[in-house]
C-alpha positions as a Markdown table, in Angstrom:
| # | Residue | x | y | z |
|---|---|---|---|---|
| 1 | Unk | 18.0 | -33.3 | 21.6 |
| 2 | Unk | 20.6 | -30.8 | 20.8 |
| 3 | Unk | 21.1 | -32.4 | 17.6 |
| 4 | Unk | 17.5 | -32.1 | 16.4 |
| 5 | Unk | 17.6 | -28.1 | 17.7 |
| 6 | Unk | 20.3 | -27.6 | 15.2 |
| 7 | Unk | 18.5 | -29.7 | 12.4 |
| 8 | Unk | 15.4 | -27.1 | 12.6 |
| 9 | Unk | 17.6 | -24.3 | 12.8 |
| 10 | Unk | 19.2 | -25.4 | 9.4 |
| 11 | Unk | 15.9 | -25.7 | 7.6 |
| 12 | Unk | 14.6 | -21.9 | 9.5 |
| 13 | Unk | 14.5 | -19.2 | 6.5 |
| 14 | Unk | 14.4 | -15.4 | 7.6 |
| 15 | Unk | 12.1 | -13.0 | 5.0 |
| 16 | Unk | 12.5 | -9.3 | 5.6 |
| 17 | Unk | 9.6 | -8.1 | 5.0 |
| 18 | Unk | 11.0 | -4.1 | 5.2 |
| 19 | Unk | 12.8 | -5.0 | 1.4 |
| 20 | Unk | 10.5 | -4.2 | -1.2 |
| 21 | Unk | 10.4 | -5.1 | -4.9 |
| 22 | Unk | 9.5 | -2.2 | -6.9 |
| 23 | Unk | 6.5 | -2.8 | -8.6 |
| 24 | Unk | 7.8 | -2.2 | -12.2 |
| 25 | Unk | 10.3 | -4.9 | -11.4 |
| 26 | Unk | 7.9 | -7.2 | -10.0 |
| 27 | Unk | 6.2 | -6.7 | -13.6 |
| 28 | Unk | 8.8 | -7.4 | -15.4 |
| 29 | Unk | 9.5 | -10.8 | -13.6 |
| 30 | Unk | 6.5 | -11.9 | -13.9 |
| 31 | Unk | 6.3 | -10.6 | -17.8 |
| 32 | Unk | 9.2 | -13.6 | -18.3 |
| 33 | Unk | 6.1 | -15.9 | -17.8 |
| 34 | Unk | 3.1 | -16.6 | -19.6 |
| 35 | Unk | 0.9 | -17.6 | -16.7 |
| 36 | Unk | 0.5 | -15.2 | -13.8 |
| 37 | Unk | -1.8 | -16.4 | -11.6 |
| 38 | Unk | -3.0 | -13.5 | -8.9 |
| 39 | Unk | -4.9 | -15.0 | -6.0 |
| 40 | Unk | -7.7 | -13.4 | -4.4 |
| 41 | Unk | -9.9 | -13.2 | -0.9 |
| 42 | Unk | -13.2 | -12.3 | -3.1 |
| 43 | Unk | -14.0 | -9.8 | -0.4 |
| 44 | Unk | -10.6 | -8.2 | -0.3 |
| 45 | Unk | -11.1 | -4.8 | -2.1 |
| 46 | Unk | -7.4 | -4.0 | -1.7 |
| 47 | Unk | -7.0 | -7.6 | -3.2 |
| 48 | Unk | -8.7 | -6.5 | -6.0 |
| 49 | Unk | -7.0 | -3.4 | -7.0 |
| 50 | Unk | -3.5 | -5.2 | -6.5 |
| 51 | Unk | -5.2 | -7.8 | -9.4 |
| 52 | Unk | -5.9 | -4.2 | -11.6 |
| 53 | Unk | -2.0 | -3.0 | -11.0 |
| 54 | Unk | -0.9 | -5.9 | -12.2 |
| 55 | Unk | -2.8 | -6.2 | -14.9 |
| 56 | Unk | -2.3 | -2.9 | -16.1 |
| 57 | Unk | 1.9 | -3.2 | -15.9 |
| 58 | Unk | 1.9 | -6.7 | -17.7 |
| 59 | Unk | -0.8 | -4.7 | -20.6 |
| 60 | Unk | 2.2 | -2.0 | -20.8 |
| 61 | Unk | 4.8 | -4.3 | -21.2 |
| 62 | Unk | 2.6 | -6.7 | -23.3 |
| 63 | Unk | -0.5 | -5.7 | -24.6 |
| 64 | Unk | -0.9 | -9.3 | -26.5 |
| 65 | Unk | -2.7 | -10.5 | -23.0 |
| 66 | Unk | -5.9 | -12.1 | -22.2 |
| 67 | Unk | -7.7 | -12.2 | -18.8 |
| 68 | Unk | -9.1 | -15.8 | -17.2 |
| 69 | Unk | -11.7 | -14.9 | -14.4 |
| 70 | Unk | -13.3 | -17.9 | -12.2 |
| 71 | Unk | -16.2 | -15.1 | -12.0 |
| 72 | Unk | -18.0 | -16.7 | -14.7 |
| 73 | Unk | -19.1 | -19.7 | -16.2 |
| 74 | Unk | -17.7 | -21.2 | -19.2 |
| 75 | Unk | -21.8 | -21.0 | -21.2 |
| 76 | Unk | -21.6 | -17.6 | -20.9 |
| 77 | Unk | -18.3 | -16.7 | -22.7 |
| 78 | Unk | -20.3 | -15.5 | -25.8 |
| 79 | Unk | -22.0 | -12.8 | -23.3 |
| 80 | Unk | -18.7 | -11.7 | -21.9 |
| 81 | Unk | -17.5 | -11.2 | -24.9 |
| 82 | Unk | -20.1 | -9.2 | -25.9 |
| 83 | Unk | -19.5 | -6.7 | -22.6 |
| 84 | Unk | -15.6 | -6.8 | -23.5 |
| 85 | Unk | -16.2 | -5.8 | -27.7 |
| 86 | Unk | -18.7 | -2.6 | -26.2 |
| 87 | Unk | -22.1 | -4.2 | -28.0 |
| 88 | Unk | -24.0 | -4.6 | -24.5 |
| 89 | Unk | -24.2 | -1.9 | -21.5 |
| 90 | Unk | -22.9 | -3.3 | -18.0 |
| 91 | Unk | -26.2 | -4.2 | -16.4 |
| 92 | Unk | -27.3 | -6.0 | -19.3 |
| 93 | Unk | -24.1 | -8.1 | -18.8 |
| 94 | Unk | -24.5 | -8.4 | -15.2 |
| 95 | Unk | -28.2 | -10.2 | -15.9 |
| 96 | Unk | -26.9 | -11.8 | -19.0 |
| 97 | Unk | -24.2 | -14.0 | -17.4 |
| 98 | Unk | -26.7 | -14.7 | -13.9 |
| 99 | Unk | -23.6 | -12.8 | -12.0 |
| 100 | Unk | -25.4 | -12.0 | -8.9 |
| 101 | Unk | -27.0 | -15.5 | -8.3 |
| 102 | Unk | -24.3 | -17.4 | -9.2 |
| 103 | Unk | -21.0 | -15.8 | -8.1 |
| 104 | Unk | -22.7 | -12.7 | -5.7 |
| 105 | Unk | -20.1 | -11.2 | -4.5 |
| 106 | Unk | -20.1 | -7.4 | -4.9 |
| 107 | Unk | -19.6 | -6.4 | -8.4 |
| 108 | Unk | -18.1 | -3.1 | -7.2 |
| 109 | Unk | -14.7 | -5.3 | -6.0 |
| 110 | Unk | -14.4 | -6.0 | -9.7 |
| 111 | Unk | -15.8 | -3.0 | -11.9 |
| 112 | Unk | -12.3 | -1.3 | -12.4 |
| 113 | Unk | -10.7 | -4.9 | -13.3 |
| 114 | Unk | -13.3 | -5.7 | -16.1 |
| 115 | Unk | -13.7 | -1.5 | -17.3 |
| 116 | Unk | -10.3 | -1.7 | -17.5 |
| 117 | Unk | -10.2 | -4.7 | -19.9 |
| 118 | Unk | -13.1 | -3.2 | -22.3 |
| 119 | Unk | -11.1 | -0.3 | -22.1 |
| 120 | Unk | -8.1 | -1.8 | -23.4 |
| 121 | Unk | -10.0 | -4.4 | -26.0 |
| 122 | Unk | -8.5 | -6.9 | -23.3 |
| 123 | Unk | -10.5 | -11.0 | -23.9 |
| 124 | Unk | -11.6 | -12.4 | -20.8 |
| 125 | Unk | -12.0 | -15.9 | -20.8 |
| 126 | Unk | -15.2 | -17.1 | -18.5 |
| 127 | Unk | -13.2 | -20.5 | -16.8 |
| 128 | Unk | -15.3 | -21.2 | -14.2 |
| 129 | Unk | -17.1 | -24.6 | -14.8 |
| 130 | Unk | -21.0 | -24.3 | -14.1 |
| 131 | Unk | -22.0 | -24.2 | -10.4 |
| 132 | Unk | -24.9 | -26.9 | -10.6 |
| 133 | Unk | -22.3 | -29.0 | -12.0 |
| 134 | Unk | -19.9 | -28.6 | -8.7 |
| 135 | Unk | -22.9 | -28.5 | -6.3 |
| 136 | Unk | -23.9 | -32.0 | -8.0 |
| 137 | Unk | -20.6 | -33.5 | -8.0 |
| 138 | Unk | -19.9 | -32.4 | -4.2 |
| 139 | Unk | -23.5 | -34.4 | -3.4 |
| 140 | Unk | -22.8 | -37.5 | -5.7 |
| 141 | Unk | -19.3 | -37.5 | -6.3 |
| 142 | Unk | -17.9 | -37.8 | -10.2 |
| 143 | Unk | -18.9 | -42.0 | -10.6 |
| 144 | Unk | -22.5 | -40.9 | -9.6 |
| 145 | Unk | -23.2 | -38.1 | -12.1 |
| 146 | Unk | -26.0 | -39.1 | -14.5 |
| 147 | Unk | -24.7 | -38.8 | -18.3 |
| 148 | Unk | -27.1 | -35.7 | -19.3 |
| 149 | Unk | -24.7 | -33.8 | -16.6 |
| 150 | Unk | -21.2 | -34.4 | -18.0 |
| 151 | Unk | -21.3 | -32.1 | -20.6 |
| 152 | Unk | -18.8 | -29.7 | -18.7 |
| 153 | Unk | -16.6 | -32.4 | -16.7 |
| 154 | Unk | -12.7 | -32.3 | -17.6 |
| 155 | Unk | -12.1 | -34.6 | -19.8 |
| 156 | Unk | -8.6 | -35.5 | -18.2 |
| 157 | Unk | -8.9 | -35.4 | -13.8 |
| 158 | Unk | -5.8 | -36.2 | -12.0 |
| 159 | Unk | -6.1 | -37.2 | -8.2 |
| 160 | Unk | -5.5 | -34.1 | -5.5 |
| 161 | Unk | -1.6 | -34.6 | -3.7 |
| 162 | Unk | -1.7 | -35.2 | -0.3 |
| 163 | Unk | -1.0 | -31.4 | 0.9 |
| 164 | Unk | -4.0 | -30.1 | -1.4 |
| 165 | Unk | -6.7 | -32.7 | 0.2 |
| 166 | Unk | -5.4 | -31.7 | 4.0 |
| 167 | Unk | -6.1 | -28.3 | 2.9 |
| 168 | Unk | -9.4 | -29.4 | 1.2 |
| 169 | Unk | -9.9 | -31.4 | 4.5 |
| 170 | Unk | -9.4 | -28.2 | 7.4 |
| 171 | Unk | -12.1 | -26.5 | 4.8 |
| 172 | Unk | -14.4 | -29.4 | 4.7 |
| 173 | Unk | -14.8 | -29.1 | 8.7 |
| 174 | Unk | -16.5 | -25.9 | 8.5 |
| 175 | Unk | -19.7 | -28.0 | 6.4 |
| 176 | Unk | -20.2 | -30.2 | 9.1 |
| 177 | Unk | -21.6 | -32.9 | 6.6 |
| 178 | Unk | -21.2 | -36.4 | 8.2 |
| 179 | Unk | -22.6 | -38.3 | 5.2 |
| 180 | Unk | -20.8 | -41.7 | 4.2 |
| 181 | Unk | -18.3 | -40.2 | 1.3 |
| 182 | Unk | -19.2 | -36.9 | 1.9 |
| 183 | Unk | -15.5 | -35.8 | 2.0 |
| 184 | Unk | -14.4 | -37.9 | -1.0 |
| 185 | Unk | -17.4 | -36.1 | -2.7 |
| 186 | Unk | -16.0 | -32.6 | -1.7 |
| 187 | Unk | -12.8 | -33.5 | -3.6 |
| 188 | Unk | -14.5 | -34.6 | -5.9 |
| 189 | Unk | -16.2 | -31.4 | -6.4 |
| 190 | Unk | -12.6 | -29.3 | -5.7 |
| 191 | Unk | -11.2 | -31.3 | -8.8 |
| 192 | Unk | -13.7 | -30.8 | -10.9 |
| 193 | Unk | -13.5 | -26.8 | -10.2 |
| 194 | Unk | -9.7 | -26.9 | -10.7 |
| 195 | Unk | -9.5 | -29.1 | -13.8 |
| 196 | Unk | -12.6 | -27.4 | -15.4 |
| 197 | Unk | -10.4 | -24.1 | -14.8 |
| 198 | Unk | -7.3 | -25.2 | -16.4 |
| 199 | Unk | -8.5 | -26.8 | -19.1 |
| 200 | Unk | -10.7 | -23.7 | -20.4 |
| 201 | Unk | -7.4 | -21.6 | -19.8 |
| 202 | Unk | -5.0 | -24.2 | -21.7 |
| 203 | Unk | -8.2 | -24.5 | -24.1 |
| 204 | Unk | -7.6 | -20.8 | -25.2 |
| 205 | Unk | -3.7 | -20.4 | -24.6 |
| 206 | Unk | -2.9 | -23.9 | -26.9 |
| 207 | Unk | -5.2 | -22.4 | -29.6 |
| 208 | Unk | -3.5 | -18.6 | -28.8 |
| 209 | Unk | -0.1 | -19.4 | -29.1 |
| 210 | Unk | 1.5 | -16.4 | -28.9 |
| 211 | Unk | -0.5 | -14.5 | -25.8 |
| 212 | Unk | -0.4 | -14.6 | -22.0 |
| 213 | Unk | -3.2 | -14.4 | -19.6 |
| 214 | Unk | -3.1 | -13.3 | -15.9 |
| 215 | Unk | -5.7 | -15.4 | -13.9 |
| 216 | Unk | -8.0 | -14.2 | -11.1 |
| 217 | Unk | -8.4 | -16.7 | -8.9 |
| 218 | Unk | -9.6 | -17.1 | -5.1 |
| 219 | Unk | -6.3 | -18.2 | -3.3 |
| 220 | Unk | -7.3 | -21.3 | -2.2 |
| 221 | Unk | -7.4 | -22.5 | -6.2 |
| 222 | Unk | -3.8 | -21.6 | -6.4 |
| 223 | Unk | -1.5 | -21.7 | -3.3 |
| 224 | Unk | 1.8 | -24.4 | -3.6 |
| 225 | Unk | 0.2 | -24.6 | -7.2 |
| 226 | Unk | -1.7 | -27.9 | -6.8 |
| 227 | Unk | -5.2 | -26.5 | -7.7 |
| 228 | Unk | -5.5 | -24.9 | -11.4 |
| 229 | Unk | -1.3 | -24.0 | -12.0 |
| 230 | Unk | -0.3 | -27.7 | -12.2 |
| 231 | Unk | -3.1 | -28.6 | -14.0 |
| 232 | Unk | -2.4 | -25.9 | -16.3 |
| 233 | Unk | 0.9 | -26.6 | -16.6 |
| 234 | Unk | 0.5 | -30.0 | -17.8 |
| 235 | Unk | -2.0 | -29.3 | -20.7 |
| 236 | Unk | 0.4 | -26.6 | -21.8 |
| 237 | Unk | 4.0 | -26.4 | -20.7 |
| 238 | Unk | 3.7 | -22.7 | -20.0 |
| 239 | Unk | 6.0 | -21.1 | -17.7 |
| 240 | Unk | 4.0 | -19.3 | -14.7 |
| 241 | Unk | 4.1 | -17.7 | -11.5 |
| 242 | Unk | 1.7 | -17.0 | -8.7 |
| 243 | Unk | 1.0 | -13.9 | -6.6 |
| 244 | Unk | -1.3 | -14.0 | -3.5 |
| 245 | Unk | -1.8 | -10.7 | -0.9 |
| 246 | Unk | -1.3 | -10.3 | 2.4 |
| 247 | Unk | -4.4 | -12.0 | 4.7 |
| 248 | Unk | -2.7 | -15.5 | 3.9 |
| 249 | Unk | -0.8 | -16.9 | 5.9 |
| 250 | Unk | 3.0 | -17.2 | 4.4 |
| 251 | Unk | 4.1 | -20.6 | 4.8 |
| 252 | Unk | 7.5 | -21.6 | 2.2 |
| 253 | Unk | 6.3 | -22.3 | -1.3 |
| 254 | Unk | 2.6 | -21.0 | -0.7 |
| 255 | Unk | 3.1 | -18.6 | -3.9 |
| 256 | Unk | 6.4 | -17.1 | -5.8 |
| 257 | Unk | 5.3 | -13.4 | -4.7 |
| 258 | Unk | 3.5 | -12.0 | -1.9 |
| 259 | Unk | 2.0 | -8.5 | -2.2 |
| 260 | Unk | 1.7 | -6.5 | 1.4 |
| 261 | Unk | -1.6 | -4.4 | 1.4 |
| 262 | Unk | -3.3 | -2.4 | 4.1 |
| 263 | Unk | -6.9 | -3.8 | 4.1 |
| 264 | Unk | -9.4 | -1.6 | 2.5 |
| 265 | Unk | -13.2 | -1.4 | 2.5 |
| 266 | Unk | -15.4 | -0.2 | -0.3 |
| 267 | Unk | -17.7 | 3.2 | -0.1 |
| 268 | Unk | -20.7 | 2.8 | 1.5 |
| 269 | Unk | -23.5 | 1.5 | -0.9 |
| 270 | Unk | -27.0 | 3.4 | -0.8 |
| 271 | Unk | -29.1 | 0.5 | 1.3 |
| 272 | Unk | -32.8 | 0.3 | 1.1 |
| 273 | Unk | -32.7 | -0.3 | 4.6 |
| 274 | Unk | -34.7 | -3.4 | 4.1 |
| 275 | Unk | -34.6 | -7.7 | 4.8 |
| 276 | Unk | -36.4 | -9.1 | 1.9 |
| 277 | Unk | -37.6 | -12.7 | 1.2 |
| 278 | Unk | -37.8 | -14.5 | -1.8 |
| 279 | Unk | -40.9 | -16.5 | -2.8 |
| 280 | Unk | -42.9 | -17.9 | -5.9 |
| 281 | Unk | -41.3 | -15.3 | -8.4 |
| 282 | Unk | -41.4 | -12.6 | -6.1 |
| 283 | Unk | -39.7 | -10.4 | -3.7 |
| 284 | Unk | -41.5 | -9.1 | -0.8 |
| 285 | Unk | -40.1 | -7.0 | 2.4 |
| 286 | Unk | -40.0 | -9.3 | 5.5 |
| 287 | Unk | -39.0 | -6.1 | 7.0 |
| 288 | Unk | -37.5 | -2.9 | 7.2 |
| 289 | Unk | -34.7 | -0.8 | 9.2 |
| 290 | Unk | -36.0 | 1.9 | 11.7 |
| 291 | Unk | -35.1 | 4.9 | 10.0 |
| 292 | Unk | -33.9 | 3.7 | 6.6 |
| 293 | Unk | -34.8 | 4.6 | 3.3 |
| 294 | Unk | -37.5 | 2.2 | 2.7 |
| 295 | Unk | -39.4 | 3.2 | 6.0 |
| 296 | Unk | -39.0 | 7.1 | 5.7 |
| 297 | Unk | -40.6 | 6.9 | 2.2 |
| 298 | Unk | -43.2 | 5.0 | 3.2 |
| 299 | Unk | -42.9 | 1.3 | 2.2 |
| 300 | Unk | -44.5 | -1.5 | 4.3 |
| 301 | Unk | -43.6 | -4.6 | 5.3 |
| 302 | Unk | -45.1 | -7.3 | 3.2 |
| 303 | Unk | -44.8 | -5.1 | 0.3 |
| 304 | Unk | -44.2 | -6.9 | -3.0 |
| 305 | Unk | -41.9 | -5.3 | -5.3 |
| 306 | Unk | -42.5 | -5.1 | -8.7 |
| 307 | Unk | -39.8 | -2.6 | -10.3 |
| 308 | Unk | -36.7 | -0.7 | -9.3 |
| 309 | Unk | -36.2 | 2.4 | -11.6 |
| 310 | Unk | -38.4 | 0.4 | -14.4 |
| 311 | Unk | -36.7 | -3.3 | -14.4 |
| 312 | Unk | -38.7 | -6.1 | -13.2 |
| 313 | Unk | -38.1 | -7.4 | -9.5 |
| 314 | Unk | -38.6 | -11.2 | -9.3 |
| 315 | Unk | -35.9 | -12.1 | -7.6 |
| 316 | Unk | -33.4 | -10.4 | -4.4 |
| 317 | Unk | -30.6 | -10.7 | -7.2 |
| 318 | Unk | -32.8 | -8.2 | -9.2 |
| 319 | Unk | -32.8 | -5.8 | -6.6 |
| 320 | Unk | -28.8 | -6.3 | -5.9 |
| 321 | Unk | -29.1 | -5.6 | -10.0 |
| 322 | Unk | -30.7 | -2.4 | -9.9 |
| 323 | Unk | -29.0 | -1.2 | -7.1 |
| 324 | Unk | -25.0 | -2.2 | -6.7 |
| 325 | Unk | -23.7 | 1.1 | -8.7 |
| 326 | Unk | -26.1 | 3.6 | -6.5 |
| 327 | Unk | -24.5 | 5.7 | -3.6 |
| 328 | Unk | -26.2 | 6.9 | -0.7 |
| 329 | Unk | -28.0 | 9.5 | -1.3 |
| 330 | Unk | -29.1 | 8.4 | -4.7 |
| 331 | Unk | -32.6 | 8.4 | -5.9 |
| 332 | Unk | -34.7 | 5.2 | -6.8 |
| 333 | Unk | -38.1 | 4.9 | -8.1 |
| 334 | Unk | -39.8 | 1.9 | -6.5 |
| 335 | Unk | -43.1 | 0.6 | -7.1 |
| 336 | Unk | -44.8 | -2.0 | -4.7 |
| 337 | Unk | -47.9 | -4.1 | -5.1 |
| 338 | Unk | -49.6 | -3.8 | -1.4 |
| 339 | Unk | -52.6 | -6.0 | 0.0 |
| 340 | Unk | -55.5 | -4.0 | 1.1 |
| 341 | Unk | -57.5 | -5.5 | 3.6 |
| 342 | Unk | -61.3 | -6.9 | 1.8 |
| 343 | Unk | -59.7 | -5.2 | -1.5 |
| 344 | Unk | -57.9 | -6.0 | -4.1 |
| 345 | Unk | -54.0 | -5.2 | -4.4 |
| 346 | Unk | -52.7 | -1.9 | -5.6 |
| 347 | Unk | -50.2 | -0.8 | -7.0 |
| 348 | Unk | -47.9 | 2.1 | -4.8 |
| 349 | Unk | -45.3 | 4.1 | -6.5 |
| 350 | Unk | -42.7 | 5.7 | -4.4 |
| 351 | Unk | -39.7 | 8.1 | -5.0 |
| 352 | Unk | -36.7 | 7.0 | -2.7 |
| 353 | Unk | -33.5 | 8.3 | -1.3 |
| 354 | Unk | -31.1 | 5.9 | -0.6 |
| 355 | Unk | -29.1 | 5.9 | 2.8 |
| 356 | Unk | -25.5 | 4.3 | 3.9 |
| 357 | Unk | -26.6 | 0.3 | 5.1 |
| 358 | Unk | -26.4 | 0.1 | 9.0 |
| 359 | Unk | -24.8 | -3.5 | 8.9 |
| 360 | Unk | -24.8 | -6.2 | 6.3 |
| 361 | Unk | -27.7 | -7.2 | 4.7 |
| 362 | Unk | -30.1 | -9.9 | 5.8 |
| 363 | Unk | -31.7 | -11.9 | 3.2 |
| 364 | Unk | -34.2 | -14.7 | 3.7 |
């Protein structure tokens, strides 16, 4: 027993976590490499604006950089480009590339990371493989996708290493799907994901051959580097490195740096104060918040809306559209079609102020 007490002891590593690494030194490590890979929580803010600072100390060191996002799907490059060269506005790109419905995660986490890189004339390279694609191989698996959906499949898929399918495995718990294959399947679907990644990125750095790229990725795509770095790696050689922030838990080889933030939350949003529900191409109130912005300037439940500040409402990702740059306080015009009992609908317009939400949203 004594003998196996010392054995741990000899394989225990101490990291003060008090001894910092200048950030300018940081940045020149990591500009030695030409794959920095900075890992994410999607719904860490302070994650977000550690992804900006690094960006913006490799772009001084290097400005001959490009940016790889998994925020967007590789068939909508052309309209990510066109936001990056300044030829559309930022709403038109948020509808263009189906942001909302297909990634949804508040756009205000990555504004300053994407205003930063029109700014600077950075490319950003959509990598992200479509999302019917992974929802179809997690149900199917890859042998059971029909032909007319492998247009976007990896053409090369290596198997995941044992530690990246435990991983995959603690995840898959949380689904609770208890179908025959149904794990296998979610691999499946996690391969897919990675490879589709790294091969868009070794697509663009093999035909780039003199520019980095810094990839933004959510954590679990790049701790101990068996998601998108390996795969990376072996489609082009290039020397990389990976970052995650504090909220992971540090474990040895999770990443090569670790950045220590203090968590931060984003301004409060101006909320319509309402639960909406979406339905045949429209989007009605289910209802409203007592006291919130909807109800104080009149709207009713079962109100259809038809148009936020002049754009069409079809959908609850128009309205997240129309509203994820307004502060509260803000003014919106809203127009509504209401039913009138033994009439025909009208038509209501409304002039309203926007309050801070009083939780998260609920949408049906």
């Amino acid at each position: 027993m004594a003998g196996a007490i010392a054995q741990d002891r000899a394989s225990l590593d101490a990291v003060d976590l008090d001894t910092a690494l200048p950030l300018d030194e940081l940045a020149a490590q990591l500009a030695t490499k030409r794959v920095v890979f900075v890992g994410e929580i999607h719904d860490r803010y302070d994650h977000h604006l550690n992804q900006l600072e690094i960006i913006r100390k490799l772009h001084e060191l290097d400005s001959n950089m490009a940016i790889g996002v998994e925020y967007f799907q590789q068939p909508f490059q052309q309209k990510v480009d066109d936001y990056i060269a300044g030829r559309i506005p930022e709403n038109e790109f948020l509808h263009a590339t189906e942001y909302y419905p297909r990634w949804g995660y508040d756009y205000r986490l990555y504004a300053p990371i994407f205003r930063y890189a029109r700014e600077e004339h950075i490319p950003v390279r959509a990598l992200n493989v479509p999302t019917a694609l992974v929802s179809e191989v997690a149900r199917v698996g890859i042998a059971g996708l029909p032909e007319k959906d492998r247009a976007y499949l990896p053409r090369e898929i290596q198997p995941a290493d044992e530690g990246y399918r435990k991983r995959l495995y603690d995840a898959f718990q949380e689904h609770r799907d208890t179908r025959v294959g149904a794990f296998d399947h979610f691999v499946d679907a996690q391969l897919v994901w990675d490879e589709g990644m790294a091969e868009s990125a070794g697509a663009y750095l093999n035909a780039n051959s003199g520019r980095r790229m810094v990839i933004l990725a959510g954590a679990g795509h790049l701790e101990f580097g068996s998601g998108i770095p390996s795969r990376l790696q072996r489609r082009t050689k290039a020397t990389y490195a990976i970052v995650l922030s504090s909220g992971e838990e540090i474990e040895p080889h999770v990443a090569d740096y670790l950045l220590l933030s203090t968590k931060q939350d984003l301004p409060p949003a101006g909320s319509l104060g309402v639960n909406l529900t979406e339905r045949s191409g429209e989007c009605r109130l289910r209802s409203l918040s007592a006291g919130g912005a909807a109800e104080m300037a009149g709207l009713r439940k079962g109100d259809v809306l038809v148009t936020i500040d002049g754009e069409s409402v079809k959908k609850i990702a128009d309205t997240r559209l129309a509203l994820w740059d307004k502060k509260p306080g803000d003014l919106v015009r809203i127009e509504v079609r209401r039913k009138r009992f033994l009439w025909r609908p009208t038509y209501v317009n409304f002039e309203v102020k926007l309050t801070a939400p009083s939780g998260p949203p609920k949408i049906h």
